[in-house]
N, C-alpha and C positions, 0 to 999 in steps of 0.2 A: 635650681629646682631638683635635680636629679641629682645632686651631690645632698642636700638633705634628707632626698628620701631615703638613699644609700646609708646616711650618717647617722639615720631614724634606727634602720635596720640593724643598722651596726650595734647597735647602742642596748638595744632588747636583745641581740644575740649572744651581745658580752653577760648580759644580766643572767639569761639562760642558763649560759653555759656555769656563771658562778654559784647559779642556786641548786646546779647540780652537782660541783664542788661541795659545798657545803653539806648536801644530802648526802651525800658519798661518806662525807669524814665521821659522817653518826654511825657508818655500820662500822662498827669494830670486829676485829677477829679473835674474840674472844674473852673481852674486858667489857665492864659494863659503863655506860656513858648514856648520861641522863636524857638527852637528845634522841636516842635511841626509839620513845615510847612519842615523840614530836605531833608526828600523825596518826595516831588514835585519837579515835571522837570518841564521848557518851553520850547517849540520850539522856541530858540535863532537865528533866519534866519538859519532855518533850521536842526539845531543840538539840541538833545535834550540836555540840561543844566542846573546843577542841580538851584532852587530859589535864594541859597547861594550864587551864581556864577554869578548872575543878578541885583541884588538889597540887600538893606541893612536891615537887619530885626533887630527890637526893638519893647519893651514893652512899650505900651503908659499908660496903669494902670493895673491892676492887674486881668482884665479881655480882655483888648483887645491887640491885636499885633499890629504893625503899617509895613508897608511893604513899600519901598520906593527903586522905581527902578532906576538903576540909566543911563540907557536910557527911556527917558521919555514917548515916543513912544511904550512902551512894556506893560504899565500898564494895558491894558486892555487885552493881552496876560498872564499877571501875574493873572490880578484878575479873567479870567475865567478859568484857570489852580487852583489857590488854588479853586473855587467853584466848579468845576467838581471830585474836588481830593475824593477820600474816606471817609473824613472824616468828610463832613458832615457841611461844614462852609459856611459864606454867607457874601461876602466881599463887603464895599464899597469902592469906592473911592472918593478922599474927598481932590481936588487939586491934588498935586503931591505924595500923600500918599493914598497908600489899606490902610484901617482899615478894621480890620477882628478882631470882635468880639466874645469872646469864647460863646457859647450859654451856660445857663441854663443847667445842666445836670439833666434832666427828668430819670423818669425810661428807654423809650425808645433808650434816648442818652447811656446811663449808659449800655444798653444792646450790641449798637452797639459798643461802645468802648472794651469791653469783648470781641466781635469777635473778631474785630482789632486784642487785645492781643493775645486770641487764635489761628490767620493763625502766626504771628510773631513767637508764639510759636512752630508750627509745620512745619515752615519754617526753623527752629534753628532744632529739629529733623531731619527733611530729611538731614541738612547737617551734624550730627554726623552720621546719617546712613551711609550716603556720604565718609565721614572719614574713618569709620570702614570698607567699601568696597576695598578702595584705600589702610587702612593698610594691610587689609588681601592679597590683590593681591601683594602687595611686599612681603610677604610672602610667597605666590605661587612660584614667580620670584628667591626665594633666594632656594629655593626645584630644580628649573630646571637646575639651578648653581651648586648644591649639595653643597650649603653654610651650608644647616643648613637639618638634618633629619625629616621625614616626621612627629612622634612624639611631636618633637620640634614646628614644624607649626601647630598643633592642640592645645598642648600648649597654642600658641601663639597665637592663634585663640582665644579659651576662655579665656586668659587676657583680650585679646583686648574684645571681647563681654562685658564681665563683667565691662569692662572703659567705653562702651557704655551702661549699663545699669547704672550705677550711674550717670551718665550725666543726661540723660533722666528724671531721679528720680529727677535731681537737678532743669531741666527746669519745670517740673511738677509743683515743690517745688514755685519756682519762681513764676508760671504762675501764683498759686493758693493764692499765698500773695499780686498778684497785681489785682485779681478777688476781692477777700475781701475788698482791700482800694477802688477799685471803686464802690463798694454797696455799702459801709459806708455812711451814710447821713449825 
């Protein structure tokens, strides 16, 4: 019983920690990478939706994105949705195509993008904390049952702790290898 809820936890904390990998690999330092624009929504008549879901996104050179909606009438819905977004961009458009040009990474950019990383990163924590809340409460659940001895859910409790502190350490770990390549000049 307490080795699958450990194996539960384990299991959504590896996932965590990979989809903050992967979030990570879209901020580049200073090339442009179509993933980049992933999490912008538009109000699609009414519904928020993600960019992905609207239009067709590609690389025009090595610095700029090209965005190409594909109701033609959204574009200016598109382009003040990527310029309001977070991160910082200034799109034009240019006929039936956003072009949204990566800016220059300044020190200032270079700083804002390090937040970025850093709420991403502590958005990926609160949901291991999140995890190790929900494992320990089936642990609780399986004590009210008299599945498993109170012992046993202490136990189980500092497994599970100790999978959420190695986690932690690993997003740290992470955080702080994608802090370093975006100072690099």
């Amino acid at each position: 019983m307490i080795a699958d809820v450990k194996k539960s936890a384990e299991q959504k904390m590896q996932k965590s920690l990979e989809a903050l990998k992967v979030d990570l690999s879209k901020v580049r330092s200073g090339r442009a990478h179509t993933g980049f624009l992933d999490h912008i929504t538009i109000d699609y008549y009414g519904a928020a939706t993600p960019l992905n879901q609207v239009a067709n996104i590609n690389l025009i050179d090595a610095r700029t994105i090209g965005v190409v909606p594909w109701d033609k009438k959204m574009a200016n819905a598109v382009e003040k949705a990527i310029r309001e977004s977070d991160l910082g961009l200034n799109p034009m458009v240019v006929g039936e195509t956003i072009r949204v040009p990566m800016p220059a990474l300044t020190e200032e950019r270079r700083r804002e993008l390090i937040k970025v990383v850093k709420q991403e990163a502590e958005a990926v924590r609160v949901a291991m904390r999140n995890i190790r809340r929900d494992a320990n409460a089936h642990l609780k659940e399986l004590i009210k049952s008299k599945e498993i001895s109170e012992d046993d859910e202490r136990r189980g409790q500092d497994d599970i702790q100790k999978l959420t502190d190695r986690y932690i350490t690993e997003i740290d770990k992470v955080l702080q290898v994608k802090e370093t390549e975006l100072m690099a000049v």
